[in-house]
PAZADO-173984 format. One line per 5 residues: number of its first residue (from 0); their letters; for each residue x, y, z of C-alpha. Coordinates in steps of 0.5 Angstrom, whole numbers, padded with zeros to 4 digits, always signed. Layout:
REM PAZADO-173984
NUM> A> X Y Z ~ ...
//
This chain:
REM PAZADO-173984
0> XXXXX> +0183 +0007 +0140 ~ +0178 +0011 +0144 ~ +0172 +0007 +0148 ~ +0167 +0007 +0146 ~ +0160 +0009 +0150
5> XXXXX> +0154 +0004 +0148 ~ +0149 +0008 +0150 ~ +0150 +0015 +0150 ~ +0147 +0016 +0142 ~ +0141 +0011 +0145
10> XXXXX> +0139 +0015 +0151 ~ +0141 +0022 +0147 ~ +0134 +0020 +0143 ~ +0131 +0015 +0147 ~ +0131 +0018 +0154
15> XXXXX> +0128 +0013 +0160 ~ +0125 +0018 +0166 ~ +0123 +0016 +0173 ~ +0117 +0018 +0178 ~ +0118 +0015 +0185
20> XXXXX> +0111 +0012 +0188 ~ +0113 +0008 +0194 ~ +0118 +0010 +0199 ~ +0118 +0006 +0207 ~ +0116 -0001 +0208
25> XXXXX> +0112 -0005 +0205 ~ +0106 -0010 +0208 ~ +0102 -0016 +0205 ~ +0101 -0016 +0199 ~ +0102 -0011 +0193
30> XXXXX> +0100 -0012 +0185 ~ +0103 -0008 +0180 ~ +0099 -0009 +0174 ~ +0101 -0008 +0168 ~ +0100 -0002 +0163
35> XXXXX> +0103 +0000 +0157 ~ +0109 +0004 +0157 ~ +0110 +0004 +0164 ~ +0116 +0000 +0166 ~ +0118 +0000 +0174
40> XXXXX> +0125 -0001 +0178 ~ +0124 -0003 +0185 ~ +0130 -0001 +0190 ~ +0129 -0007 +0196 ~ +0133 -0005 +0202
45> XXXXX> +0131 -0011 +0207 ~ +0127 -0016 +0208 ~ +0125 -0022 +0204 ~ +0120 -0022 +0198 ~ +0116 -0028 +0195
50> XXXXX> +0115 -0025 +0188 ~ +0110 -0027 +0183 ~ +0111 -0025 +0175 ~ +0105 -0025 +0170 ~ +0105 -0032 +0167
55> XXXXX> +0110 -0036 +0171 ~ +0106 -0041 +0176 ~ +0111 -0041 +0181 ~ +0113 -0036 +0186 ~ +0120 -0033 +0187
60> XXXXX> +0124 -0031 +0194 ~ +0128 -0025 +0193 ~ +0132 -0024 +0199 ~ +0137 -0018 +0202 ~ +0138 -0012 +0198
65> XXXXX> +0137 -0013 +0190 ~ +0134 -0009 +0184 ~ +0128 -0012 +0181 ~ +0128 -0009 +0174 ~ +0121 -0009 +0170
70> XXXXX> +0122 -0005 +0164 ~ +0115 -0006 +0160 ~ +0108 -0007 +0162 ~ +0108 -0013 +0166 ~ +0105 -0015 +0172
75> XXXXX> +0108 -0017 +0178 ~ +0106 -0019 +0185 ~ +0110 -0017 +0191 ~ +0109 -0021 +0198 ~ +0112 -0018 +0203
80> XXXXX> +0116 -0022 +0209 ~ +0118 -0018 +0216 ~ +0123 -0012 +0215 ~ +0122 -0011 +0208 ~ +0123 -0004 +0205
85> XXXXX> +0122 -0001 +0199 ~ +0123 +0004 +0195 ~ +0118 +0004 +0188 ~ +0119 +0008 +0181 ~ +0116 +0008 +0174
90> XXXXX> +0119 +0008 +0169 ~ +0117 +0012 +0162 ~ +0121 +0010 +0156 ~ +0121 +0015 +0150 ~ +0117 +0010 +0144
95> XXXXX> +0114 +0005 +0151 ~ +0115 -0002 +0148 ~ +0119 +0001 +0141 ~ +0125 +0004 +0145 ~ +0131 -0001 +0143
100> XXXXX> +0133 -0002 +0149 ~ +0126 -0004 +0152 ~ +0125 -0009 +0146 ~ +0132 -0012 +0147 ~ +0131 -0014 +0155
105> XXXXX> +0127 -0019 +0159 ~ +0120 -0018 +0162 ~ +0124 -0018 +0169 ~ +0131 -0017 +0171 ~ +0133 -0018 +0178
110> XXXXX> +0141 -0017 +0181 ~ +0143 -0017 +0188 ~ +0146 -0010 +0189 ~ +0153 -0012 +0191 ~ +0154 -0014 +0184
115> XXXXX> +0153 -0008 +0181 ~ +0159 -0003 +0181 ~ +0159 +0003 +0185 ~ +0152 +0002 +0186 ~ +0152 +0002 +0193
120> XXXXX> +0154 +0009 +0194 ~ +0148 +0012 +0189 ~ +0144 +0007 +0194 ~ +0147 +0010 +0200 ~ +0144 +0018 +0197
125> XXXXX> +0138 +0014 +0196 ~ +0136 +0012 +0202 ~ +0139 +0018 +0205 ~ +0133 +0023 +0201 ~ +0129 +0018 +0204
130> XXXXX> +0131 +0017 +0212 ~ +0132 +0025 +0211 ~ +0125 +0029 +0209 ~ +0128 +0037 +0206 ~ +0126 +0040 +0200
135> XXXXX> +0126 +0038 +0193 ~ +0126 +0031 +0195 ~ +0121 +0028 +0190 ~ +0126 +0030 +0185 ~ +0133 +0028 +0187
140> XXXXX> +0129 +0022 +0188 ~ +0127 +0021 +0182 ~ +0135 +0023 +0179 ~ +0138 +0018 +0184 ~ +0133 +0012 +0180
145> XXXXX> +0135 +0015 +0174 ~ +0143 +0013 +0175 ~ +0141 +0007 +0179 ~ +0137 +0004 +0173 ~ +0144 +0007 +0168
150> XXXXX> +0149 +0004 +0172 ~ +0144 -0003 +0172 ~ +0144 -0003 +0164 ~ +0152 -0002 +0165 ~ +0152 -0008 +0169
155> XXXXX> +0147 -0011 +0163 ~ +0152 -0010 +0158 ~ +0157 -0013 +0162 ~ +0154 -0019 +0164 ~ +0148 -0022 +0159
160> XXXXX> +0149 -0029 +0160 ~ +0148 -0028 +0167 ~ +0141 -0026 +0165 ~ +0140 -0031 +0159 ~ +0139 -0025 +0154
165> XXXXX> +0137 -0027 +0147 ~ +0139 -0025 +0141 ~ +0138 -0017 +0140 ~ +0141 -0010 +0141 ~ +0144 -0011 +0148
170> XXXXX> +0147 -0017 +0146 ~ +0150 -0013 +0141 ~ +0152 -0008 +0145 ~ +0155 -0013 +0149 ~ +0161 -0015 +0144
175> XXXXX> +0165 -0009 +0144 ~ +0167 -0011 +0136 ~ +0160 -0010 +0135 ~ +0159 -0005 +0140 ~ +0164 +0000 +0136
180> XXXXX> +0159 -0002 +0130 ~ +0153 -0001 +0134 ~ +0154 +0005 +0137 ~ +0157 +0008 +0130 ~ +0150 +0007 +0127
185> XXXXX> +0147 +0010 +0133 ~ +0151 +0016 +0134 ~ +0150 +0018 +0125 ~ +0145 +0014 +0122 ~ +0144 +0018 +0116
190> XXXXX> +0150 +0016 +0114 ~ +0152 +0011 +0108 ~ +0153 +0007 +0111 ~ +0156 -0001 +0108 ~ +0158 -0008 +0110
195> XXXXX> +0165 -0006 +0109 ~ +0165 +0001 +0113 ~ +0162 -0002 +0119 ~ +0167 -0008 +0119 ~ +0173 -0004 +0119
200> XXXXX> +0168 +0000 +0124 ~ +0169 -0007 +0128 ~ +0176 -0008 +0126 ~ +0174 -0015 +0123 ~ +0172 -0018 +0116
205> XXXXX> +0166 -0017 +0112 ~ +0164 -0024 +0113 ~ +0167 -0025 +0120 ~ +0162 -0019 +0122 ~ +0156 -0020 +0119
210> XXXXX> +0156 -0028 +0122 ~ +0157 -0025 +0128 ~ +0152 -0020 +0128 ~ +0147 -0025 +0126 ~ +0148 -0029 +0132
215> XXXXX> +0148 -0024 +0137 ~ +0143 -0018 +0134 ~ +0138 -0023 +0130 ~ +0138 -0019 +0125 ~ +0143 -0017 +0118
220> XXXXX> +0147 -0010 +0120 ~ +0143 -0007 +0114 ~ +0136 -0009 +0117 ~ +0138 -0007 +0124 ~ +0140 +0000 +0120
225> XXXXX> +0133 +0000 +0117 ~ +0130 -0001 +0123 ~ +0133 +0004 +0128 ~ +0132 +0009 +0123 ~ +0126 +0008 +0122
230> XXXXX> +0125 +0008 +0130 ~ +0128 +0015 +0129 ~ +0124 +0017 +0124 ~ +0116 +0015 +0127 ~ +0119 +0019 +0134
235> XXXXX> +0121 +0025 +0128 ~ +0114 +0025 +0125 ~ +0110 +0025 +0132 ~ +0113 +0031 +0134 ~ +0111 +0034 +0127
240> XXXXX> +0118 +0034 +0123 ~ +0117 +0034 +0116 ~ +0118 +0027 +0112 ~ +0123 +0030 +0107 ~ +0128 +0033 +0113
245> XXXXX> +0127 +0027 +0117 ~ +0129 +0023 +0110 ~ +0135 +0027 +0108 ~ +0137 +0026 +0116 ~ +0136 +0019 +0116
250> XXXXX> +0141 +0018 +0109 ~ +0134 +0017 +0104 ~ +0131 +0021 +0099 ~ +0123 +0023 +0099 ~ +0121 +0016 +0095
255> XXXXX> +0126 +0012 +0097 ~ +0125 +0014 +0104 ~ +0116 +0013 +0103 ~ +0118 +0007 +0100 ~ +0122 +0003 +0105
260> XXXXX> +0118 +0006 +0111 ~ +0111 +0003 +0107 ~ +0114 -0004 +0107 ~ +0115 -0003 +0115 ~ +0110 +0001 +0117
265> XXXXX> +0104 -0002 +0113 ~ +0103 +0006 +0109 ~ +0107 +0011 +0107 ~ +0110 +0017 +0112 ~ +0104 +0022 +0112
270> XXXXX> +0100 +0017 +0111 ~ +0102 +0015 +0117 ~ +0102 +0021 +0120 ~ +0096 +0023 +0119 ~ +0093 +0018 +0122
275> XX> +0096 +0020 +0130 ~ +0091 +0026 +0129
//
């Protein structure tokens, strides 16, 4: 059976961009406020930091090279020790906080460098853009976070009791039965797709499945189907498709596509639409 990629059809229509802010050392204190749509991904070189995070009194100390990881609006406050050294990106997800992988991750995710794989290297071309100032820095520097950031949601995949993930798509994506069901629904969501087909996606029985698609995703296969095509289908009707092509891409009919977006959405798709004008 060939492998499967968890997230090629997620990011195909879900794309994550970064924009670098910060290279170079960081002294006393530095707030990063929270503001909707915007994630961050911070590269600390050396050093140590007392880390402050929206709603948690106590403070805590993140020390030697590590990722910190903030992939919704979510205000955080850095207090820099001696030697520290940062690099700083934004992050803007297509959807902002309706991007299926933002809605599946915690408010904050710290990892130490040396446990992501192959990590290290894509750090080492990092951190030589910004030793070494030459044309077009901004933008390799940019493409450089973007990898860092895939190769950190890889080892999110690998590892989600490490950060005590709750049930939802990365969870999901974790189980590689699921994983095969998942990502059929991703890559052909206008598909008819039933409980039995995604079993024998998963190569488990229907009730096997659907137990453990419950307990890992938090949602049946058919509501989670439902609600990733109507994410595909509010990301369609912003870019001014038209509501019977985004139905028939999506597996609907007109009506009964206006009918289950109206039960989700709180009124029917051109309704909706209009509405962003």
């Amino acid at each position: 059976m060939e492998p499967t990629d968890r997230l090629d059809a997620v990011l195909e229509r879900f794309s994550v961009r970064a924009r670098q802010f910060h290279l170079g050392p960081l002294r006393d204190t530095q707030r990063y406020a929270a503001e909707p749509g915007r994630g961050f991904l911070h590269v600390l070189r050396s050093g140590r930091l007392l880390v402050g995070d929206e709603g948690r009194p106590a403070l805590r100390s993140v020390e030697g090279p590590s990722l910190l990881f903030y992939p919704r609006a979510f205000e955080h406050v850095f207090h820099a020790g001696p030697g520290v050294e940062l690099a700083c990106a934004e992050l803007e997800f297509d959807g902002g906080a309706e991007h299926p992988l933002v809605r599946a991750l915690p408010d904050a995710v710290t990892v130490p460098i040396a446990e992501v794989a192959g990590l290290d290297r894509s750090l080492e071309l990092l951190f030589a853009e910004i030793d070494e100032f030459r044309c077009g820095r901004r933008h390799v520097v940019d493409r450089l976070f973007e990898i860092a950031l895939l190769k950190l949601l890889r080892w999110l995949l690998d590892h989600p009791r490490d950060i005590g993930l709750s049930p939802g798509l990365i969870a999901g994506l974790s189980d590689p039965q699921l994983a095969r069901a998942l990502a059929g629904m991703h890559e052909d969501p206008g598909r008819g797709w039933t409980l039995e087909s995604l079993a024998g996606r998963a190569g488990m029985s229907r009730s096997a499945f659907a137990q453990r698609f419950r307990e890992l995703v938090g949602a049946t296969p058919h509501d989670y189907l439902t609600g990733w095509r109507m994410s595909l289908a509010r990301r369609q009707l912003r870019e001014g498709r038209a509501v019977a092509q985004v139905a028939a891409e999506l597996g609907y009919t007109s009506s009964s596509f206006s009918r289950v977006f109206a039960q989700r959405e709180g009124a029917p798709p051109r309704a909706w639409a209009a509405r962003l004008d």
